[in-house]
N, C-alpha and C positions, 0 to 999 in steps of 0.2 A: 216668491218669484222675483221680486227688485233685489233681494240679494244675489240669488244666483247671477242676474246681469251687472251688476256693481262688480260684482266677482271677475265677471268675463272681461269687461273692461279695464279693471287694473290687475296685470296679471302680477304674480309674486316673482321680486328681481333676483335675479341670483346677485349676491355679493363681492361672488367673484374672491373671494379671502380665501389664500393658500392654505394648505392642510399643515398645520404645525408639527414636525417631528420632533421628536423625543432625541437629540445627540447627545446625552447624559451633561454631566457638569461640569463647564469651564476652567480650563486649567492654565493659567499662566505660561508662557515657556520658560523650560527652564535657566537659570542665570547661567553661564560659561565664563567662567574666573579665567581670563589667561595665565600662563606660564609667563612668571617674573625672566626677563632677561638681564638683568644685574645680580651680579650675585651677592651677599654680604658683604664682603668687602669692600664691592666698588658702593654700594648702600654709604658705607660708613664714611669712604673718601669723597664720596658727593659731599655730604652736610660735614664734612670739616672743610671743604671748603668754601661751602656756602657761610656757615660760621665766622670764618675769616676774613670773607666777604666784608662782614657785617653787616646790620642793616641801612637801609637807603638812608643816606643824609638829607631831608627834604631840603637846607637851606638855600641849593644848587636849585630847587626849582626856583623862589622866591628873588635871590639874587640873577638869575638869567631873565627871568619876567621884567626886574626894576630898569636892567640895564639895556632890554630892546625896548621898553617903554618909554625911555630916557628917549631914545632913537625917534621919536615920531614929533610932532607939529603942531598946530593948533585943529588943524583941519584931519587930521588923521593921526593917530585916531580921534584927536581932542585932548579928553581928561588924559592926564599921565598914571591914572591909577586904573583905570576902567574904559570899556566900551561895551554897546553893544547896536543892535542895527538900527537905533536911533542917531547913532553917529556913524557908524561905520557901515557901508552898504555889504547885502550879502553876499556879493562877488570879492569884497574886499577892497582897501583901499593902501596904496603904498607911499611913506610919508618922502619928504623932502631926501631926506638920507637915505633913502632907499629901501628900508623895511619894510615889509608885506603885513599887514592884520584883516585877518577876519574871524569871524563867530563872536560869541559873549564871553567877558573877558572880566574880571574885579579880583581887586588884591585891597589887604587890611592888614595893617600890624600896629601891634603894642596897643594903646589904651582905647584904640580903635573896633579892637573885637569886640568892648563890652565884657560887661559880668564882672567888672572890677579888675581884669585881665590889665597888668604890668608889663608884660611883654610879651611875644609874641608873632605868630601872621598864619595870616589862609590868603590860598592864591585858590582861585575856582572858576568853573565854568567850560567852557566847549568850544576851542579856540585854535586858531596858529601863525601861530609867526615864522615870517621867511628873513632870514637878516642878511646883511649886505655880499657874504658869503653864498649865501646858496641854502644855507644849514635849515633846517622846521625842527621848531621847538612845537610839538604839537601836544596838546592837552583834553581831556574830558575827563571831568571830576575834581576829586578837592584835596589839598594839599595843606596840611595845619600842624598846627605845634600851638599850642596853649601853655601859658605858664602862667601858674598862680601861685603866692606866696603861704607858706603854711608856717609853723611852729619851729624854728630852727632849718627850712629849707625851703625847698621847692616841688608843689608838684605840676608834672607835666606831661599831659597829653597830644598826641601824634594819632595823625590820620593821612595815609597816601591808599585815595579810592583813584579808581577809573583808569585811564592808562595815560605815560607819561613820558616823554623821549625828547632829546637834542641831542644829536651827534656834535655840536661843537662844544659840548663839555666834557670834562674828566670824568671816569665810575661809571655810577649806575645809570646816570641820565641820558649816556651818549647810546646804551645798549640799551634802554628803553627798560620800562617795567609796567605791569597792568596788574591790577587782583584788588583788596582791600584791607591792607592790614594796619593793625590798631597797635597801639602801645600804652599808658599808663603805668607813671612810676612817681615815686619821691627818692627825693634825695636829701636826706637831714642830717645832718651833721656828718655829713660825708658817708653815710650808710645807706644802701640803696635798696631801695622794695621795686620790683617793675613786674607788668604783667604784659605780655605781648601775644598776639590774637590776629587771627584773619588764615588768609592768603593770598600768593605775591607769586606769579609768573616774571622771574629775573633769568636773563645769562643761561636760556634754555635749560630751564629748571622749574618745577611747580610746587611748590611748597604750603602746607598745611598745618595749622595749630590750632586746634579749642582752647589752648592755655597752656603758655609756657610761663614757669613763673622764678623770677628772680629776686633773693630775699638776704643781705648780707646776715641777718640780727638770726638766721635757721643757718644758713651755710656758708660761711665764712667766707670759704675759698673761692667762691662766685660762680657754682656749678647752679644749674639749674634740676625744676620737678617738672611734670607735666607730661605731656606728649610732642611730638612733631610728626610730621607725615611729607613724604616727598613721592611723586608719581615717577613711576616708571618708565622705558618707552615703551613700556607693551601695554601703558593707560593705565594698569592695578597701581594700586600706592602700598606703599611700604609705610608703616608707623612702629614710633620708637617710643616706647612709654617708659620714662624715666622713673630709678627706685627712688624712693625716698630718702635715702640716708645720704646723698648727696654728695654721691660719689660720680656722677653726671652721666652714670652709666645705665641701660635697661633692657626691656625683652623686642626684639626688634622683630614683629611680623607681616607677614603679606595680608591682600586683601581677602582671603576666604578665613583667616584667622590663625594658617599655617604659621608655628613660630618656629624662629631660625637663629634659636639662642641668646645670648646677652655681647649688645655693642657700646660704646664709649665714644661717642663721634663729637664730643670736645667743641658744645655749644654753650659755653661759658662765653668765648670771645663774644656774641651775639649779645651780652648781656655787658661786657667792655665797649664794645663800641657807640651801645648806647649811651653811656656814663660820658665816654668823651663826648660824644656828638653834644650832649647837652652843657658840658663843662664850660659855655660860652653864655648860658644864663647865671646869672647872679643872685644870690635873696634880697 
């Protein structure tokens, strides 16, 4: 009898929990590759001239940095090599001469980087300068060049991350450039080994490489192996996987994997330019 009234007293709740249907198994949607609107040829005339281009001279960041830095005071930004919102307030502040600095700001070169490093510089940080011009040197990320002394040469690594622009410079600074791209090479005895890696948004272009590799002591004439890959404007990217035999030439296909025969788009200069650009280090 005291159960049945236990009973009446709490009655059983409904849960209220939906009935779970059965709509079989999850299916992704499917991917839709656009239709390339370049065709091979303009493929091949993009990256010779992006080749020709050659790659970013970082030393246009480093020297534009020294030389509006030069520009400021005791009180703005302070240090001539550095600031951040311990000196310089976050609205910014503009020196005697009339330069604008704000954000966090450090530059280092030669025995300064550490690790036994000879020469050298990294300029970094998340910054901009307004110079008496009107011009912004604007910055986020880091910008380096390492050189260490090896066996009859030099080796030297390069790093342009984050994005990078002053229109009152020459090239690639005044057009700006953003992405991450790396380099590693030697140069011994006048023979050069380089690998270069990343990707680098320049000059309304988007450009890709897992490893482009440049080797005088395998291919004399300064062709390169590897791949490259450069985006379309329909978004798919085009990659050019280089033969081996180092004739600079390879199978060049879209992004679903379509190929669209063998190109030769003459990215040996990319592997010139860096040889000069570096021709200003010494062993």
């Amino acid at each position: 009898m005291l159960t049945l009234l236990l009973s009446a007293c709490h009655p059983t709740v409904d849960s209220g929990s939906p009935e779970v249907t059965d709509t079989g198994t999850w299916k992704p949607p499917e991917r839709v590759v656009p239709a390339p609107e370049w065709s091979p040829d303009v493929v091949v005339a993009e990256l010779d001239e992006l080749a020709s281009d050659g790659l970013p001279n970082l030393q246009v960041t480093l020297d534009s940095y020294i030389e509006l830095m030069a520009l400021g005071d005791e009180t703005c930004p302070g240090d001539p090599t550095r600031f951040d919102d311990s000196t310089v307030p976050l609205t910014g502040c503009t020196s005697e001469a009339g330069v604008t600095y704000s954000g966090v700001a450090a530059m280092f070169q030669d025995e300064d980087l550490g690790g036994g490093v000879q020469q050298g510089f990294i300029v970094f940080g998340d910054f901009q300068f307004i110079d008496t011009e009107g011009h912004t040197y604007i910055a986020g990320g880091k910008s380096l060049e390492r050189v260490e002394p090896v066996a009859g040469g030099l080796f030297i690594k390069t790093e342009l991350s984050g994005s990078w622009s002053y229109p009152a410079t020459p090239g690639w600074f005044a057009d700006g450039a953003s992405g991450a791209l790396y380099t590693e090479g030697e140069l011994v005895d006048g023979s050069l080994s380089l690998q270069i890696s990343g990707g680098l948004g320049l000059r309304g272009r988007a450009t890709y490489t897992p490893g482009l590799f440049f080797d005088d002591a395998v291919c004399p004439d300064g062709e390169p192996t590897g791949e490259m890959g450069i985006r379309d404007p329909s978004g798919g990217w085009w990659t050019v996987t280089l033969d081996d035999d180092c004739s600079g030439c390879g199978a060049l296909t879209w992004t679903d994997g379509t190929e669209y025969g063998e190109v030769c788009p003459g990215l040996a200069a990319l592997g010139t330019s860096w040889r000069a650009s570096m021709s200003r280090y010494s062993p």
